[in-house]
N, CA, C and O of each residue as an XYZ file, in Angstrom:
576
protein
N      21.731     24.081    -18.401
C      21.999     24.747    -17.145
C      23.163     24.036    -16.455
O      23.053     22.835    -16.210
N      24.201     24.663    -16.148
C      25.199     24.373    -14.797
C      24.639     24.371    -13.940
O      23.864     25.233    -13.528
N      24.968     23.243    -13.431
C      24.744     22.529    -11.836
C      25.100     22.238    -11.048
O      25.818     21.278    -11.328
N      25.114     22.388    -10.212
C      26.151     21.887     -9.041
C      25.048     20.719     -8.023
O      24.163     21.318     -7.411
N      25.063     19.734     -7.905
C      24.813     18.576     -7.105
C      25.497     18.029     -6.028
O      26.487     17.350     -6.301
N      25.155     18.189     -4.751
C      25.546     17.496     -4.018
C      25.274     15.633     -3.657
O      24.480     14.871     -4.209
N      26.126     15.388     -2.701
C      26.482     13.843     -2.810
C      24.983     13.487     -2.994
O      24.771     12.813     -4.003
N      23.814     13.814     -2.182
C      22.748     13.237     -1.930
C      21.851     13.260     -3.158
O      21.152     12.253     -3.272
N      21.701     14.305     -4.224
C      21.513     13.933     -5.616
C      22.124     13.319     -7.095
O      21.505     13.188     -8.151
N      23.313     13.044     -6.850
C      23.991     12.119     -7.441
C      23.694     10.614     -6.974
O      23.530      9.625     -7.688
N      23.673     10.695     -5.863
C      22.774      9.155     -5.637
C      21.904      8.316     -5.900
O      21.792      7.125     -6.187
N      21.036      9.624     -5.659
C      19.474      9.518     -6.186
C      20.043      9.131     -7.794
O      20.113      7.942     -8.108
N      20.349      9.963     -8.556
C      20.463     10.238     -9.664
C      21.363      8.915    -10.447
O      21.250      8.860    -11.671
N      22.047      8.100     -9.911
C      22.575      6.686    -10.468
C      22.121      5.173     -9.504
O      22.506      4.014     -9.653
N      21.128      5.794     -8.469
C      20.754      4.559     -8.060
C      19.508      4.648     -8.222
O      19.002      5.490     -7.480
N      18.416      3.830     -9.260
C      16.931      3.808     -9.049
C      16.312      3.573     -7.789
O      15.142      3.888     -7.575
N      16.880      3.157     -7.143
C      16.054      2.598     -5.670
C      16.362      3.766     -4.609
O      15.891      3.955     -3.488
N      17.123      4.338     -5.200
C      17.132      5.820     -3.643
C      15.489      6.258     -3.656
O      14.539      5.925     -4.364
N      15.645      7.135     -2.558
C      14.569      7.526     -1.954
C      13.961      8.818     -3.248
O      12.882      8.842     -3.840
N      14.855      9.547     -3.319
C      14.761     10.088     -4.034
C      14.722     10.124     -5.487
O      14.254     11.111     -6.054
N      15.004      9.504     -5.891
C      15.113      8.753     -7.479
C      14.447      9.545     -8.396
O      14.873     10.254     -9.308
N      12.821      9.194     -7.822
C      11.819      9.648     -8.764
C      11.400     10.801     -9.037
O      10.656     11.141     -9.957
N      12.030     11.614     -7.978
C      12.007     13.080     -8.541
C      13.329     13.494     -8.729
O      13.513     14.691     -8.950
N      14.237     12.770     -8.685
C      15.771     13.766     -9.414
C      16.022     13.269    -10.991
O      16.433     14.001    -11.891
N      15.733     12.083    -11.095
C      15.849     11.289    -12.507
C      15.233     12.329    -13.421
O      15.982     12.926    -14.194
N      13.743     12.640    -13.402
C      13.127     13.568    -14.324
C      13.304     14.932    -14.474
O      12.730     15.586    -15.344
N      14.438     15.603    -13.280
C      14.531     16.544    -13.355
C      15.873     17.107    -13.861
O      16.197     18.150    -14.429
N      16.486     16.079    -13.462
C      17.981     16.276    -14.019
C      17.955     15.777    -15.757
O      18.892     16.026    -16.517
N      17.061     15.252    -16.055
C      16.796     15.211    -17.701
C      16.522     15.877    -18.393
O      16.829     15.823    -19.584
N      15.624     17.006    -17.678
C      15.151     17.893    -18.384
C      15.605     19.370    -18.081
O      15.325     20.367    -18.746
N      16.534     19.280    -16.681
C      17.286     20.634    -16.879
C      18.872     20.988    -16.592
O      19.401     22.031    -16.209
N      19.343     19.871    -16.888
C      20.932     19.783    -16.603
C      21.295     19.873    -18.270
O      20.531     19.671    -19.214
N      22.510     20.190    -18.284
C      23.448     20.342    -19.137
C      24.753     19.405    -18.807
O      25.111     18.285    -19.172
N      25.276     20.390    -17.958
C      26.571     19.211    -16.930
C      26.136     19.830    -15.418
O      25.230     20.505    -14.929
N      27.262     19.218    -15.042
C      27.236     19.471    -13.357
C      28.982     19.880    -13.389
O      29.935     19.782    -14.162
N      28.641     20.452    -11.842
C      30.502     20.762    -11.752
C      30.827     19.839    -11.195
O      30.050     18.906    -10.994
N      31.699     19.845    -10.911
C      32.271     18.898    -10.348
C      33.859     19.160     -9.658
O      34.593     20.101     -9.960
N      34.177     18.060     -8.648
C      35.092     18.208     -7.419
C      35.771     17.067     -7.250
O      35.156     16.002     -7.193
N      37.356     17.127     -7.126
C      37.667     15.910     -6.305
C      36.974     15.590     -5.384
O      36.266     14.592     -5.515
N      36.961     16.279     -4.258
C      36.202     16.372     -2.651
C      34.568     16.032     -3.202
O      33.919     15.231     -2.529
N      34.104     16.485     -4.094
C      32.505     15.612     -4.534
C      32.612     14.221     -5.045
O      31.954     13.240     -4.699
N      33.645     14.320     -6.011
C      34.033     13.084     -6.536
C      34.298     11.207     -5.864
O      34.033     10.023     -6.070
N      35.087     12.272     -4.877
C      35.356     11.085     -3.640
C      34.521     10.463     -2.813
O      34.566      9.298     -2.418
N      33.379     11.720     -2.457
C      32.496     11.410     -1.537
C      31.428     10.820     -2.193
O      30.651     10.438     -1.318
N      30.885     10.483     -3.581
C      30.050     10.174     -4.832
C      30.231      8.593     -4.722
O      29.393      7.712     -4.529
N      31.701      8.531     -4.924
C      32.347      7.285     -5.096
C      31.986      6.477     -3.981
O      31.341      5.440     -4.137
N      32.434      6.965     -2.641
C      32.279      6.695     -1.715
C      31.088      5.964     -1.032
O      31.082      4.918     -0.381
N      30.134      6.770     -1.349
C      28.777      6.273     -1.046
C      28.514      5.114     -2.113
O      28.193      3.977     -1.767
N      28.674      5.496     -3.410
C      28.494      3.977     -4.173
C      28.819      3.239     -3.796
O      28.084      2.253     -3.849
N      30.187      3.090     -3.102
C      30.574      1.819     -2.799
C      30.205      1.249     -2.092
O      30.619      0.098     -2.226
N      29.422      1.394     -1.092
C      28.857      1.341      0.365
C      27.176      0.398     -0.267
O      26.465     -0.373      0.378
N      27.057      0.771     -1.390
C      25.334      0.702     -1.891
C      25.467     -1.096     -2.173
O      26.340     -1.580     -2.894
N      24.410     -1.914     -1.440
C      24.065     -2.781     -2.145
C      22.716     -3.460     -2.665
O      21.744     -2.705     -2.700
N      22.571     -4.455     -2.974
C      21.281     -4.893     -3.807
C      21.433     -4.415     -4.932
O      22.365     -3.713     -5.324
N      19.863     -5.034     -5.911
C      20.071     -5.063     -7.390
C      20.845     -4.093     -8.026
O      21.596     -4.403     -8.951
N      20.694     -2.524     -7.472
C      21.281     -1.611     -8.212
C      22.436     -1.023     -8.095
O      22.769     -0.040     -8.757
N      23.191     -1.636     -7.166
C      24.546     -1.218     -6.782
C      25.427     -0.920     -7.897
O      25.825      0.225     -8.113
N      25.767     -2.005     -8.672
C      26.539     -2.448    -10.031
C      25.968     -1.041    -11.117
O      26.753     -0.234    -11.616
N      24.409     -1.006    -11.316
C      23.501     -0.271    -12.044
C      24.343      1.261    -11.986
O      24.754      1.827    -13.000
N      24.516      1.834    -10.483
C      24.634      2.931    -10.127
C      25.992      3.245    -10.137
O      26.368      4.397    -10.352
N      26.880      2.182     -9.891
C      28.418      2.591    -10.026
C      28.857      2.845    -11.758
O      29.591      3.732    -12.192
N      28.277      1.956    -12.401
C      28.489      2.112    -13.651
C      27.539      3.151    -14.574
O      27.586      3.150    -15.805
N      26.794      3.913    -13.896
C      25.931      5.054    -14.320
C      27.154      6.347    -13.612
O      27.098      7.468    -14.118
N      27.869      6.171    -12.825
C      28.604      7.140    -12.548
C      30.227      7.430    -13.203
O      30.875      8.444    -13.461
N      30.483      5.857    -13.313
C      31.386      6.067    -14.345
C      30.978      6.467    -15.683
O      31.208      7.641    -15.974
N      30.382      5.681    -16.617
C      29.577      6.328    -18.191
C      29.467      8.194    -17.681
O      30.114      8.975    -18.379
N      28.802      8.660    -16.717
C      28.658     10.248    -16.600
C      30.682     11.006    -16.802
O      31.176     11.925    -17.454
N      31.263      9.896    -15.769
C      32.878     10.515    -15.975
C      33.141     10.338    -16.958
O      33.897     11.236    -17.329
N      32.890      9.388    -17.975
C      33.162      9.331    -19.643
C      33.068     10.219    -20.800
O      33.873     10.599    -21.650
N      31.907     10.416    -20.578
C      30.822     11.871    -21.312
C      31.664     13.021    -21.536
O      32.046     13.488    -22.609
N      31.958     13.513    -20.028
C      32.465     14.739    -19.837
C      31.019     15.011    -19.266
O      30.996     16.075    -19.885
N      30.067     14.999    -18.776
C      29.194     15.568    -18.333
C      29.455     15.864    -17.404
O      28.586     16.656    -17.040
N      30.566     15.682    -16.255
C      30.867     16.012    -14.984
C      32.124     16.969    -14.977
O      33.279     16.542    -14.994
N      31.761     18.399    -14.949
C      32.582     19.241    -15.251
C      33.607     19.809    -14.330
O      33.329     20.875    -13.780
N      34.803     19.219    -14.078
C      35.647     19.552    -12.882
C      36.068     20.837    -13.294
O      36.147     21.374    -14.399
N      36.363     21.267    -11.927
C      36.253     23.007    -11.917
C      38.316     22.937    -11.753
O      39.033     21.980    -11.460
N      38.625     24.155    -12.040
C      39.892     24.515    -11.786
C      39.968     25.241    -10.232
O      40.453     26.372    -10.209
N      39.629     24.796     -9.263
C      40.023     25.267     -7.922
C      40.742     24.271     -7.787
O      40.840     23.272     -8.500
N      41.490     24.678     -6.426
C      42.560     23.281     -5.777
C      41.504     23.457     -4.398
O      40.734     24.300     -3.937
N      41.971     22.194     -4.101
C      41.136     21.930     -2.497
C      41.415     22.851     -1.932
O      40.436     23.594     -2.005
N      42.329     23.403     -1.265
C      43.009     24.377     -0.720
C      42.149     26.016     -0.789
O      42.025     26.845      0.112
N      41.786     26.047     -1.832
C      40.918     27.054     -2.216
C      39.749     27.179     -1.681
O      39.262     28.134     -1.076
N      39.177     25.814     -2.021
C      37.614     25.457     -1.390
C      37.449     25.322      0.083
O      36.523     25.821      0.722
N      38.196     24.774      0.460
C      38.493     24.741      1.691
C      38.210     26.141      2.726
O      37.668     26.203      3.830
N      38.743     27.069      1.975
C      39.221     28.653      2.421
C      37.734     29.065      2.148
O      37.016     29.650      2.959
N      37.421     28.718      1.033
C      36.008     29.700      0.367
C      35.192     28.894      1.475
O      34.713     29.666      2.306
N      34.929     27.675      1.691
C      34.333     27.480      2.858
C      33.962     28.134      3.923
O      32.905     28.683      4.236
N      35.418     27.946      4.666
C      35.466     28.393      6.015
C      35.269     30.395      5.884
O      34.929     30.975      6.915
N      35.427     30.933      5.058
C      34.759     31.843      4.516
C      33.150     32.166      4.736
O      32.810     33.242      5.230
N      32.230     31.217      4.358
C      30.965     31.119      4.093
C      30.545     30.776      5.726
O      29.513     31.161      6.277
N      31.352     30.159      6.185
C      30.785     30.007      7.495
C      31.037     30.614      8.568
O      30.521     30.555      9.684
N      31.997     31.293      8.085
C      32.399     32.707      9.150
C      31.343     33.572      8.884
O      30.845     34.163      9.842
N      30.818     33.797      7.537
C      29.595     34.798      7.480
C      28.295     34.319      8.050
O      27.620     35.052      8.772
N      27.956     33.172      7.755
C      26.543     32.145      8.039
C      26.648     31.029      9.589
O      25.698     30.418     10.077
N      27.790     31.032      9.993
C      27.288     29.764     11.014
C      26.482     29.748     12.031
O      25.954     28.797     12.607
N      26.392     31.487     12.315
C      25.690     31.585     13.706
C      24.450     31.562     12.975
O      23.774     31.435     13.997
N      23.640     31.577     12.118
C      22.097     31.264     11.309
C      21.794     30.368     10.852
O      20.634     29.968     10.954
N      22.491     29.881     10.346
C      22.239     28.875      9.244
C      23.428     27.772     10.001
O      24.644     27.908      9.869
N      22.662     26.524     10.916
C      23.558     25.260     11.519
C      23.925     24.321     10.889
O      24.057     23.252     11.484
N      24.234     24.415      9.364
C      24.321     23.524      8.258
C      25.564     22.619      8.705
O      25.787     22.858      9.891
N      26.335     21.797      8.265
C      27.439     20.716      8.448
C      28.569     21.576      7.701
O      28.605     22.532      6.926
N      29.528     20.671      8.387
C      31.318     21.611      7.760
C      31.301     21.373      5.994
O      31.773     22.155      5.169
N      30.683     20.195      5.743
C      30.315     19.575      4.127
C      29.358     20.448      3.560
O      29.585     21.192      2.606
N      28.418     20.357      4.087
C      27.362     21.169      3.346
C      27.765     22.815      3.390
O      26.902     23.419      2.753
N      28.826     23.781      3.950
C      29.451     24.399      4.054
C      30.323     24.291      2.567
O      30.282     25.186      1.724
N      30.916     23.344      2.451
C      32.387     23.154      1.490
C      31.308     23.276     -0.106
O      31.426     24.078     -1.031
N      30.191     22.030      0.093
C      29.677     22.351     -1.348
C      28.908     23.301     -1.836
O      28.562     23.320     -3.017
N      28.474     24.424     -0.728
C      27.678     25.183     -1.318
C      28.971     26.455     -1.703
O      28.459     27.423     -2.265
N      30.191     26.564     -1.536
C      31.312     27.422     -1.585
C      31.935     26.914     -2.346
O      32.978     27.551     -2.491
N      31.871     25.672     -3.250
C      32.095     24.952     -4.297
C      31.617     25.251     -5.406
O      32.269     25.671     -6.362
N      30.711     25.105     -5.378
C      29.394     25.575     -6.059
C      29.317     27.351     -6.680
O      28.875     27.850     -7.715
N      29.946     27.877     -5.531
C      29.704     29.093     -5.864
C      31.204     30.103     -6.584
O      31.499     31.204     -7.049
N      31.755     28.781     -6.242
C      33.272     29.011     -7.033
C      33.348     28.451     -8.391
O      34.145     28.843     -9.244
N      32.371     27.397     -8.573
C      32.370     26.927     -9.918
C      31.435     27.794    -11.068
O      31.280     27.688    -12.284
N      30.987     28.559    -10.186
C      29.687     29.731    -10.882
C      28.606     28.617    -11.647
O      28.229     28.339    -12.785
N      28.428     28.275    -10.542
C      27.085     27.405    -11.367
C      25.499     27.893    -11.056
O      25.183     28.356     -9.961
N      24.776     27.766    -11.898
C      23.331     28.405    -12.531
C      22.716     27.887    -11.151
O      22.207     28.624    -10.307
N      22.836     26.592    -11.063
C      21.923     26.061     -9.687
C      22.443     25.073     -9.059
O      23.180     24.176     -9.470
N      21.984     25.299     -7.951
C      22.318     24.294     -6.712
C      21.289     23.341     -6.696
O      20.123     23.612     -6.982
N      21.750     22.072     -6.321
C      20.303     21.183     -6.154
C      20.807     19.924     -4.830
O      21.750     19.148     -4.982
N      20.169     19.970     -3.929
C      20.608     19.142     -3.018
C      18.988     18.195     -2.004
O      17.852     18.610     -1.775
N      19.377     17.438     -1.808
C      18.026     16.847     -0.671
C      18.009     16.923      0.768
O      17.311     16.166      1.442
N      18.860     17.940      1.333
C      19.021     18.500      2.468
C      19.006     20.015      2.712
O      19.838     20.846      2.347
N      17.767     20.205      3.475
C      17.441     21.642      3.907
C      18.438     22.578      4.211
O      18.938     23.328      3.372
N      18.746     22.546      5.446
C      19.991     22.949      5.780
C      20.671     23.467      4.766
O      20.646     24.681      4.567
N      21.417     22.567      3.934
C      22.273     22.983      2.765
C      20.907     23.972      1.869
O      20.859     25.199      1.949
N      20.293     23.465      1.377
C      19.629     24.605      0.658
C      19.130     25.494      1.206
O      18.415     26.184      0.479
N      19.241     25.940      2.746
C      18.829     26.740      3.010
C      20.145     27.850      2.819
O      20.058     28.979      2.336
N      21.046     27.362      3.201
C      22.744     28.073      3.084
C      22.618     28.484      1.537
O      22.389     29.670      1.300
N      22.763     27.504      0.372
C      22.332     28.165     -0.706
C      21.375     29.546     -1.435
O      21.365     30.271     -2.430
N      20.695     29.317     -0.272
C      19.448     30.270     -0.966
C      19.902     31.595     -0.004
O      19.755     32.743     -0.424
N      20.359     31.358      1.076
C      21.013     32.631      1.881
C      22.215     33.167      1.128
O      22.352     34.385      1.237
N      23.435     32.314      0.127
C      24.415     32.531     -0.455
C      24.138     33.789     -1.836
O      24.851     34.679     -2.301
N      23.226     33.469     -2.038
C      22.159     34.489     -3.039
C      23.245     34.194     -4.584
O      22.967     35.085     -5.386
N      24.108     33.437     -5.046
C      24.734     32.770     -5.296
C      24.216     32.365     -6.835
O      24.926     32.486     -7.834
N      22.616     31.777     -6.834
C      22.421     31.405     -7.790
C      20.843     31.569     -8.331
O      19.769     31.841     -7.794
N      21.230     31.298     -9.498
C      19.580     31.647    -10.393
C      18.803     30.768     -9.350
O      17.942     31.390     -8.729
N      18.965     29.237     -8.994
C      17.900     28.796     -8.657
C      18.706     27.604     -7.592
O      19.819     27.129     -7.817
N      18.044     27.357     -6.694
C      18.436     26.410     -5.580
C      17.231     25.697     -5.380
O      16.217     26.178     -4.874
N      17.415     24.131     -5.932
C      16.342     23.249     -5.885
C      16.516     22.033     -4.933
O      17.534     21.341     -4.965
N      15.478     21.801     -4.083
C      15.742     20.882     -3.112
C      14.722     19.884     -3.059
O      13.586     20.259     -3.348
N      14.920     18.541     -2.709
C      13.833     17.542     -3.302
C      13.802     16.950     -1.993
O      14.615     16.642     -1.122
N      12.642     16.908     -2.166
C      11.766     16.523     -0.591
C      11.461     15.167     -0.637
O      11.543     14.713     -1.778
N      11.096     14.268      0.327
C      10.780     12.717      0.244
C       9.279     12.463      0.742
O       8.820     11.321      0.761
């Protein structure tokens, strides 16, 4: 399955000690293929790693590079510029319902530009925008 992940399950997903860990680890094993992928995700991925410390910091930066190695992280052919637009798009249709963030805006219009099977994120909001986007087979959101 194509996936699209936002920052908050990629986290989970290369740091054992996130909050979330224990339910994205087993799930992304057993139903990912790749993920899409984004500069603008990419950066913000990075970003937060870098920020991470204790035992698993090192663990999780180098679980995200090995994934950029693979090819398992499937960058899409949009330019920012695009996403950007498909965004502000999505929120011209949704903002007055759905009070999601200008980000959680960009990746679910990311997502839906990369034509991916499912969305998976640990913020309501955003999956709630997802599941209103009607967008995809399945929009999975992991609770704490």
């Amino acid at each position: 399955m194509n996936v699209y992940a936002d920052t908050s399950v990629f986290i989970a997903w290369f740091h054992p000690a996130d909050a979330f860990a224990k339910q994205v680890t087993p799930w992304v094993q057993e139903n990912v293929t790749d993920f899409c992928w984004n500069s603008v995700l990419r950066n913000e991925v990075r970003h937060n790693l870098r920020q991470l410390e204790g035992t698993y910091a090192r663990l999780a930066w180098n679980g995200l590079r090995a994934a950029e190695n693979t090819g398992r992280l499937t960058m899409g052919m949009q330019k920012f510029h695009q996403l950007l637009e498909a965004a502000d798009d999505l929120s011209a249709e949704r903002a007055q319902s759905i009070p999601a963030g200008t980000w959680d805006y960009f990746h679910v219009a990311a997502a839906l530009a990369a034509g991916a099977d499912c969305f998976t994120t640990c913020d309501q909001l955003q999956a709630d925008l997802a599941k209103a986007s009607e967008g995809f087979s399945q929009v999975k959101l992991f609770k704490d």
